[in-house]
LUMDORO-578014 format. One line per 4 residues: number of its first residue (from 0); for each residue x, y, z of C-alpha. Coordinates in Angstrom, 2 decimals. Each point is the difference from the previous one (the first is absolute). Last residue first. Example, Ala and Ser with C-alpha at 12.3 -4.5 7.8 and 13.67 -1.06 7.14 Angstrom:
2
1> 13.67,-1.06,7.14  -1.37,-3.44,0.66
***
This chain:
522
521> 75.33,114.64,98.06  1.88,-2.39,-2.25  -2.54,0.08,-2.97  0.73,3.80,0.21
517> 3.78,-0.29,-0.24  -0.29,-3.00,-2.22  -2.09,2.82,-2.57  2.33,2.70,0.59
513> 3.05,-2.09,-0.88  -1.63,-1.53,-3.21  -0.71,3.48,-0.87  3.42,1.37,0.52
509> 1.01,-3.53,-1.89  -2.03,0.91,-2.85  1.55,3.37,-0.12  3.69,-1.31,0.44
505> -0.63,-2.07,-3.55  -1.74,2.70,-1.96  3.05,2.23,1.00  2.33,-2.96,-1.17
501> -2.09,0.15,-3.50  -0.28,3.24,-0.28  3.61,0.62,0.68  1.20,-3.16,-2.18
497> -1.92,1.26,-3.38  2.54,2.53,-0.92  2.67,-2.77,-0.20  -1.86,-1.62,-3.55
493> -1.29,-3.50,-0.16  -1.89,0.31,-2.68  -3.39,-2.36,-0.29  -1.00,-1.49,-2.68
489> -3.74,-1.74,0.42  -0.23,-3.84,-0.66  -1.28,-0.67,-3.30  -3.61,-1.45,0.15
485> -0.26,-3.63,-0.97  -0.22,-1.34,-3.40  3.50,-0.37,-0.66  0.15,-2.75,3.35
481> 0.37,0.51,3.34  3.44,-0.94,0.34  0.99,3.20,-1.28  -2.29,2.01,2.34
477> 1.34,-2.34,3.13  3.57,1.05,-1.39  -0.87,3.90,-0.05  -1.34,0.12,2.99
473> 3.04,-1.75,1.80  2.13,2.25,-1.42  -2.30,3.17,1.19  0.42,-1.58,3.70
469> 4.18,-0.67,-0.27  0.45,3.61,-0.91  -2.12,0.99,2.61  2.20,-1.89,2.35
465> 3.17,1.63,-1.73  -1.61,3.16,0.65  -0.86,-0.30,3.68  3.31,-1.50,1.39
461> 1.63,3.45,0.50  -3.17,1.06,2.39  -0.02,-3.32,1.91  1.94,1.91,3.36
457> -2.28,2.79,-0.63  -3.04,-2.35,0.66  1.54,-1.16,3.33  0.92,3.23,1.05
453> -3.33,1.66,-1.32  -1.90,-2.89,2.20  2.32,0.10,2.94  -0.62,3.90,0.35
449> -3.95,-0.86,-0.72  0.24,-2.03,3.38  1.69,2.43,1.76  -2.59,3.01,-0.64
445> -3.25,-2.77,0.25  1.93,-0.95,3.69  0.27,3.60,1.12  -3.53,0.87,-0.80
441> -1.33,-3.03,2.07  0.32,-4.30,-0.65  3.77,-0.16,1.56  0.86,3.00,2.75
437> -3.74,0.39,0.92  -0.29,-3.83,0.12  3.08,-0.64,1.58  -0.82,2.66,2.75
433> -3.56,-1.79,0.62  1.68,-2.97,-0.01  2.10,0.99,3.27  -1.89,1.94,1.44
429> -2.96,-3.07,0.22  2.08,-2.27,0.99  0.72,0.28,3.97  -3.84,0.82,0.11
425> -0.81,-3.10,-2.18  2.04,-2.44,2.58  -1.07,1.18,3.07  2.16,-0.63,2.69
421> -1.98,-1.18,3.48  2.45,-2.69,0.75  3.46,1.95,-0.48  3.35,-0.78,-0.02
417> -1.47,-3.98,-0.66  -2.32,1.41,-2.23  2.38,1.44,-2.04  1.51,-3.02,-0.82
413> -2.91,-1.54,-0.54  -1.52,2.38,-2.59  3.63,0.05,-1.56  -0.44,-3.52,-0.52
409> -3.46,-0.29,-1.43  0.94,2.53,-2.46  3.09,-1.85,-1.22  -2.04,-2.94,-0.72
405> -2.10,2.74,-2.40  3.09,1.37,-1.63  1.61,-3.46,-0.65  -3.48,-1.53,-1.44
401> -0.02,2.94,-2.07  1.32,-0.79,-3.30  -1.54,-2.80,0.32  -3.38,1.14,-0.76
397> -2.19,-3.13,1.07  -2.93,0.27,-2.87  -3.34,1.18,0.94  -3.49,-2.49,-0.61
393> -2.34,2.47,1.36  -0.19,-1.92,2.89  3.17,-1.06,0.73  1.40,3.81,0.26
389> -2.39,0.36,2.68  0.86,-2.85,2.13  3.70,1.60,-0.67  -1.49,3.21,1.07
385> -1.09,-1.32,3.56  3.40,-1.61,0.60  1.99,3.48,-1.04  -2.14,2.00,2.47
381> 0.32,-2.42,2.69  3.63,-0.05,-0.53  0.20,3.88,-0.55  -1.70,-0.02,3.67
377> -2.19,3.15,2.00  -0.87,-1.83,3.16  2.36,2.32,2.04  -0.83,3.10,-2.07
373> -3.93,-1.00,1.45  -2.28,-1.51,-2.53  -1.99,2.07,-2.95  2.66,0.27,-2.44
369> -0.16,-4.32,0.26  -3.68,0.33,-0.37  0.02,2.15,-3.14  2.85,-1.82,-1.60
365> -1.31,-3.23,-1.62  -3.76,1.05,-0.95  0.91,2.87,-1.52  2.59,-2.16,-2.18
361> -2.97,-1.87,-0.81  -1.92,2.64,-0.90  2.88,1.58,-2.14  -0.33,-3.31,-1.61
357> -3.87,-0.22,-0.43  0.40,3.75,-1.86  2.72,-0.94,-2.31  -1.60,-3.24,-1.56
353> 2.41,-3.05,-0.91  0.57,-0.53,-3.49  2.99,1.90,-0.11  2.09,-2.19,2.23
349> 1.09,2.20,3.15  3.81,-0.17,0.47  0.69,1.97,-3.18  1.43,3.30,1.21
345> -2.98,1.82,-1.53  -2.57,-2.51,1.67  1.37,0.06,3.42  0.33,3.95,-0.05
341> -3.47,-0.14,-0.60  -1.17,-2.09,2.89  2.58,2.61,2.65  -1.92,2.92,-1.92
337> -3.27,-1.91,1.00  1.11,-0.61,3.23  0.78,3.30,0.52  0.55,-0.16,3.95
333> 2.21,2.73,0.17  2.94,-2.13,1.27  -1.73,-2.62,-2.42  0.61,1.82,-2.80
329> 3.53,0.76,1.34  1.13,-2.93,-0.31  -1.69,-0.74,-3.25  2.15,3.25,-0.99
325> 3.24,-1.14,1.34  -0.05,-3.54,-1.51  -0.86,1.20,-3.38  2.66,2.19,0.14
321> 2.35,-2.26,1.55  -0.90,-2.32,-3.17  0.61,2.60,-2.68  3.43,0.67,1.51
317> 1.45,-3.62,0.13  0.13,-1.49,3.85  2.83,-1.58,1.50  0.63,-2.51,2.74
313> 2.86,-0.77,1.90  0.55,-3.22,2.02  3.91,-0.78,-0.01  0.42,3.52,2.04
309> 1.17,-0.77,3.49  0.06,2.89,2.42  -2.48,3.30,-0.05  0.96,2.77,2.85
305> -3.24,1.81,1.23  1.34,3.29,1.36  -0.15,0.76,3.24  3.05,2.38,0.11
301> 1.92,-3.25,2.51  -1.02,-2.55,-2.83  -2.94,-1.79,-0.01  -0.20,-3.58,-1.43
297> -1.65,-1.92,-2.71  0.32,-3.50,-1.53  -1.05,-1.83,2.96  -3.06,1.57,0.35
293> -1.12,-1.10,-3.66  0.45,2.76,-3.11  0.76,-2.90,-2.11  -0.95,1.71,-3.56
289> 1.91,3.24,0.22  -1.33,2.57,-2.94  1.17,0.82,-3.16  -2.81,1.74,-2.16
285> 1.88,3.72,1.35  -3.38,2.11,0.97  -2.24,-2.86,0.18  1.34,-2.89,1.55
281> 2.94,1.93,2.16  -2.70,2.43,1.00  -2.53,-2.15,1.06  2.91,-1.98,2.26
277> 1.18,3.25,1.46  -3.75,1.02,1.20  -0.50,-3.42,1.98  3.02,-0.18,1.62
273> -0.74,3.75,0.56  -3.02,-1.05,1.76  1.25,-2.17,2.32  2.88,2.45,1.19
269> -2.06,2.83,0.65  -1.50,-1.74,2.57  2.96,-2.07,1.11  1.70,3.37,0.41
265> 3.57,-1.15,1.22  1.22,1.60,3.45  2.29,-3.06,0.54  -2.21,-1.37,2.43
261> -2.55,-0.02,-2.26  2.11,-2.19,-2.43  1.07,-2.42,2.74  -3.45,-0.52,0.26
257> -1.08,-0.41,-3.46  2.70,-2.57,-0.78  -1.90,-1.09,-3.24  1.90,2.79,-2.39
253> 3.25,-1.64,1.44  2.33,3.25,1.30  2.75,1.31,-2.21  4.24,-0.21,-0.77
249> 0.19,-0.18,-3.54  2.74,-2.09,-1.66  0.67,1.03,-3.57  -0.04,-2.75,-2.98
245> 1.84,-3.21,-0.88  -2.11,-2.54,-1.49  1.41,-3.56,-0.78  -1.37,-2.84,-2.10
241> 0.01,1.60,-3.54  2.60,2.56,0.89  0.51,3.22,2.20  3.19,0.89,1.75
237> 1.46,2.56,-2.85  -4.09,1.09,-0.28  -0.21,1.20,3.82  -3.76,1.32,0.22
233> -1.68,2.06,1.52  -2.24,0.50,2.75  -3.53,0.90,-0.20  -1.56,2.78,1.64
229> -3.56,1.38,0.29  -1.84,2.76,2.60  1.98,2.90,-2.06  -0.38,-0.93,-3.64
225> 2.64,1.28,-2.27  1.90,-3.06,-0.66  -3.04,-1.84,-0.58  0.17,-0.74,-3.57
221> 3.77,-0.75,0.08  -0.34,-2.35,2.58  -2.45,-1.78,-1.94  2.02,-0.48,-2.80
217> 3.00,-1.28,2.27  -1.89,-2.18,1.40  -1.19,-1.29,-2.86  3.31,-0.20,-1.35
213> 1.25,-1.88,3.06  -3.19,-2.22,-0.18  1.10,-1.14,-3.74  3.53,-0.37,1.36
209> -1.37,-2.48,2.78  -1.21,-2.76,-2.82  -2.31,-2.38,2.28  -2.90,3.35,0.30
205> -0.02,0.34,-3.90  -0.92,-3.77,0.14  -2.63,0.57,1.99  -1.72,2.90,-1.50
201> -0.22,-1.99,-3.06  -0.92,-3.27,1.66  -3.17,1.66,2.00  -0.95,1.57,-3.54
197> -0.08,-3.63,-0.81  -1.98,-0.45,2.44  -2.89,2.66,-0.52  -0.15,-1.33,-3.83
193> -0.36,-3.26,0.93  -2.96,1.17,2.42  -1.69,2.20,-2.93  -3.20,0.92,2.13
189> -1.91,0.10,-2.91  1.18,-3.27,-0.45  -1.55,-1.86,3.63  -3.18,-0.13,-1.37
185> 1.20,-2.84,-2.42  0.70,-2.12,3.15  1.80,-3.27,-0.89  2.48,1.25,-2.87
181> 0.93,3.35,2.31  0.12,-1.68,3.22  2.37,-2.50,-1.81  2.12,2.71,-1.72
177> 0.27,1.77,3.63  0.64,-2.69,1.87  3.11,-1.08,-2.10  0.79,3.74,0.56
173> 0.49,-0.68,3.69  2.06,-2.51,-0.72  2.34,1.75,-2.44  0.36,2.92,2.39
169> 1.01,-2.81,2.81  2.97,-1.04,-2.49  0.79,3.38,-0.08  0.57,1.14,3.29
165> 2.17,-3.08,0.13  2.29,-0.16,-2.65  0.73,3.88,0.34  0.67,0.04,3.57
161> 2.80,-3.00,-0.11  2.05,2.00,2.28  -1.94,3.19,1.47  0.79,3.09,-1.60
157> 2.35,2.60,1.67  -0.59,3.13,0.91  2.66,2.43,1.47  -1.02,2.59,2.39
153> 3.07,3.11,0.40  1.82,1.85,2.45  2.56,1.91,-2.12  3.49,-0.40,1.84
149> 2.27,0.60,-3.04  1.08,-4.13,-0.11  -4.16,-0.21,0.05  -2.02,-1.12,2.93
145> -2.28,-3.06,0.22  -3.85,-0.47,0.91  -0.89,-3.27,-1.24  -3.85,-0.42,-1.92
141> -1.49,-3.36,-0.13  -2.33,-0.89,-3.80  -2.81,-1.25,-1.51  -2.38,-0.96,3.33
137> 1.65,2.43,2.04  2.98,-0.19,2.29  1.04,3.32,2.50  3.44,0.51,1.64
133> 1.88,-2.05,-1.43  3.40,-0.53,1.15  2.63,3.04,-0.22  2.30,0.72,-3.02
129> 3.12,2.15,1.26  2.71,1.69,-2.32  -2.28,-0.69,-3.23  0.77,-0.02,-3.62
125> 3.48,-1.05,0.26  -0.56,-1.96,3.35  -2.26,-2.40,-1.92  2.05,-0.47,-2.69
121> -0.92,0.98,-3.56  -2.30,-1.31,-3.16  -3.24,1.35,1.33  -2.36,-2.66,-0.32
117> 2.82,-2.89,1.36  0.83,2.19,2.88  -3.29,1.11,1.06  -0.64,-3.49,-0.37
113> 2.24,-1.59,2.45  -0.71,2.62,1.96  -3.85,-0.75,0.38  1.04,-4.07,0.10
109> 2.65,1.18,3.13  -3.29,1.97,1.60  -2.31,-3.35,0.11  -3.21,-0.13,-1.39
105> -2.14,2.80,2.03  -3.52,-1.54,1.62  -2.82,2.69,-0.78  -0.74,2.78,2.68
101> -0.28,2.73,-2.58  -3.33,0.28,-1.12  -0.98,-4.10,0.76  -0.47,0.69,3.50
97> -2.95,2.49,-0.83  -1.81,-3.16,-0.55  -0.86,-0.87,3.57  -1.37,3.87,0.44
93> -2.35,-0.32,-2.82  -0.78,-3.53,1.37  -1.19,1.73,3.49  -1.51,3.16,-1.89
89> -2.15,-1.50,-2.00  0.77,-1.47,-3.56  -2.19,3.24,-1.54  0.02,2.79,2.39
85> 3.35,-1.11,0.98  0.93,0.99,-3.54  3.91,0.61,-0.30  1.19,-4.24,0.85
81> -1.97,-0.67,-3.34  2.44,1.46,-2.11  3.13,-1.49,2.13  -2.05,-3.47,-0.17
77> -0.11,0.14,-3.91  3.68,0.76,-0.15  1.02,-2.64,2.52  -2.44,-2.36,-2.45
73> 2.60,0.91,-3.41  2.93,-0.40,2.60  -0.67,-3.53,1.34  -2.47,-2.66,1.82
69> 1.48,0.39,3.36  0.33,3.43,0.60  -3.55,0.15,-1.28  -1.14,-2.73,2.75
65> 2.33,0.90,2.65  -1.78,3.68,-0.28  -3.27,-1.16,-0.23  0.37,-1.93,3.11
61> 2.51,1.90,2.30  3.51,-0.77,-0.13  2.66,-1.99,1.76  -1.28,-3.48,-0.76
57> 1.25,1.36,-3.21  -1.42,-1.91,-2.68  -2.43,-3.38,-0.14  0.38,-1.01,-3.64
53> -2.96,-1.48,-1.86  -1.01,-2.80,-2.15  -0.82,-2.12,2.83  -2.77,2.35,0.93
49> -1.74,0.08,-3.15  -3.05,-1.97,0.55  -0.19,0.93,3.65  -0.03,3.91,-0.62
45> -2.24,-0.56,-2.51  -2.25,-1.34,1.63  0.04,2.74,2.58  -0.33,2.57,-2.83
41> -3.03,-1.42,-1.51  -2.07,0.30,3.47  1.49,3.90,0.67  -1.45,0.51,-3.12
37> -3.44,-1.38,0.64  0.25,1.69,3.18  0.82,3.18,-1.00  3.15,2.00,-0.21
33> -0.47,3.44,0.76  0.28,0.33,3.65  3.77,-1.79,-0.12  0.81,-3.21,1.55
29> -0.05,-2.31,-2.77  2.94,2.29,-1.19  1.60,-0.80,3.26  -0.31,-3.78,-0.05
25> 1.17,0.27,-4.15  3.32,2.12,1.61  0.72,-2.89,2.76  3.42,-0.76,-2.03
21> -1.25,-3.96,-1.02  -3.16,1.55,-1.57  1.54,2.97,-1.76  3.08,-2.20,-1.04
17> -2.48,-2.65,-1.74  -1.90,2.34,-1.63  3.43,1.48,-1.56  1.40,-3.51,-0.48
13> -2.93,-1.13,-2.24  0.79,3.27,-1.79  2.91,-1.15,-0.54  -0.57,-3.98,-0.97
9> -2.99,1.74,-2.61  2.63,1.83,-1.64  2.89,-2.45,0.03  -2.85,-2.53,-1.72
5> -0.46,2.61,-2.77  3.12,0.39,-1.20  -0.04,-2.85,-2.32  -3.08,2.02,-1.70
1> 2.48,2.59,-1.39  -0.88,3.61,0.57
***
């Protein structure tokens, strides 16, 4: 990061205090139960030492809407996260920022079509015989609902113009923060805040390059195929480029309309927790799961099932770290805290000079009065705040490998929330991990695991004699170097007889590696 950039930093973040002052949104924070009045002090002068810097916004909108709008795509995205937790923002500036899901300004529809037709290579009226106005604008992108020559009804999805420069251009600020917090608050590193952003940039630029989302949607269409309360729609690769998306239009219901979805004979009940249930199973049983599972990127089709729509924000999980995931999860379904404090330690996050036993305590200490509210007082966000306090004591390391899974969390909590205000969060779960632990870390997980470890071993079976070969070769030159005095290196003949024993030697260390992780594991 060159230091000439610097001054375009602090000028835009200058502007971002200044556009939350001038916009009404700093008023409103001040506002809220939780903000003191030492803090509520700082933020007024702050307010007045960086109001000229700001923009006002759309008279049109409510505070913390006109403020994100505003300020640009990277803090839309921020303000559609926060716009899910009412029990967090409160439920008046929850509600304000639900404008930002899909009630964005549109750039005009002749730029949209002027870049369908650029992307794509063809005339407009080629690819499509009718290409409406937008019908929804986000922070990244607007999507057009349009009609093919054979009559397909289909959503196209074009970027916004200049998208990439801008998104970021406020990435790059926000990780000029992040080195400073880092080089002016040592404590800060275990929290790895560089780190965290530039995981921010990766999954950003993915989301700017709309045939990386077509894949993953594609991927993840593929994985739920089968599942009856899920759908996603699929996509149109022949009208699908860098800028543009072409993929199925799906007639449904928004997720947040829960009126018009009782009217229509939709289980909100039922509904809430499966929101729940399908995003546990995407994360654990596939590794692929959707990352921007906000209100506005859900609907209900006419079966009830939950139909998924824009895919830039995926995240994925390896299979060692869904099993850890799954079995501290369900640790603290059972309330194991010590199980949940080991699981910590043999996937790393707990430094091994910390003691076992004050953990689990701590971890104890964490859960057992949020089990012991109501369902409706029951929050992942609380949960997740009150282990991050944790995680600072005993000097743990931000995983970011789940920062996606864990933001995700909070959103699905809110979403079903809103269907449902008295969902419980760990009853929705618990089948759900507790049938991806007896599929994964039981019987039937040791039996496919040691299938992968013969396949993988049988795969190196031609390569073993050449490599023992190469071994005794070595031998022999360290002996020669050695000197004439030193002890002659062993002959060994390399003979084909020895390859069963030695292969069989092989699969039964890994049978006993197997049993021993299988143990370890639960």
């Amino acid at each position: 990061m060159s230091i000439l950039n610097v001054p375009g930093y602090l000028l835009r973040l200058a502007r971002i205090g200044g556009t939350m002052a001038r916009s009404g949104a700093i008023a409103r924070i001040r506002a809220h139960p939780a903000v003191g009045g030492l803090t509520g002090g700082a933020l007024a002068v702050i307010s007045v030492v960086l109001w000229p810097f700001g923009k006002s916004g759309d008279p049109d909108m409510e505070p913390m809407a006109r403020a994100f709008t505003a300020l640009g795509p990277a803090e839309v995205k921020l303000g559609q996260m926060l716009s899910t937790r009412p029990d967090v923002v409160g439920p008046e500036v929850s509600a304000e920022l639900r404008q930002l899901q899909d009630r964005v300004p549109p750039f005009p529809d002749a730029e949209a079509q002027r870049m369908v037709v650029e992307e794509l290579g063809q005339p407009l009226d080629e690819l499509f015989a009718r290409f409406d106005p937008a019908i929804a604008a986000a922070s990244i992108a607007q999507v057009h609902k349009a009609v093919t020559p054979e009559g397909k009804t289909m959503a196209v999805k074009v970027l916004r113009p200049g998208i990439e420069r801008d998104f970021l251009r406020d990435i790059q600020a926000f990780k000029f923060v992040a080195r400073v917090v880092e080089a002016v608050l040592p404590t800060s590193r275990r929290l790895k805040p560089i780190a965290v952003y530039e995981h921010f940039e990766e999954t950003t630029r993915i989301e700017l390059d709309l045939r990386l989302e077509a894949a993953a949607a594609s991927e993840f269409r593929a994985n739920t195929e089968d599942d009856p309360y899920f759908r996603v729609p699929e996509i149109d690769w022949e009208r699908s480029s860098q800028r543009v998306m072409t993929l199925d239009w799906i007639d449904g219901m928004p997720i947040s309309d829960r009126e018009a979805l009782v009217d229509a004979g939709v289980d909100v009940i039922a509904l809430g927790e499966r929101v729940i249930q399908s995003f546990l199973k995407h994360a654990l049983q596939d590794g692929l799961f959707h990352a921007d599972m906000h209100q506005g990127n859900l609907l209900v089709d006419r079966d009830g099932r939950i139909v998924a729509l824009d895919f830039g924000i995926m995240g994925r999980l390896d299979p060692l770290t869904r099993r850890f995931y799954a079995d501290i999860l369900l640790s603290f379904l059972r309330r194991d805290y010590y199980r949940a404090a080991q699981v910590h330690r043999e996937a790393g996050y707990l430094p091994p000079d910390q003691p076992l036993d004050t953990f689990a305590q701590a971890l104890r200490s964490v859960a057992e009065p949020i089990f012991g509210l109501g369902a409706r007082n029951i929050s992942m966000a609380r949960l997740l705040g009150q282990l991050f306090t944790v995680t600072e004591r005993f000097g743990m390391e931000t995983q970011t490998q789940l920062i996606l899974l864990q933001k995700t969390m909070v959103m699905v909590e809110g979403v079903a929330r809103d269907l449902n205000p008295d969902v419980n969060m760990w009853t929705a779960a618990r089948p759900v991990v507790e049938e991806y632990v007896r599929r994964n870390l039981g019987p039937e997980g040791m039996a496919r695991d040691l299938k992968e470890t013969v396949k993988v071993l049988s795969g190196l079976g031609p390569r073993l004699p050449m490599a023992a070969e190469k071994l005794v070769m070595l031998l022999d030159e360290r002996s020669t170097e050695a000197g004439p005095f030193a002890r002659p290196a062993p002959v060994v003949k390399i003979c084909t007889p020895v390859w069963p024993v030695v292969i069989a030697g092989l699969l039964g260390g890994a049978v006993g590696a197997g049993i021993v992780v299988a143990v370890m594991m639960g």
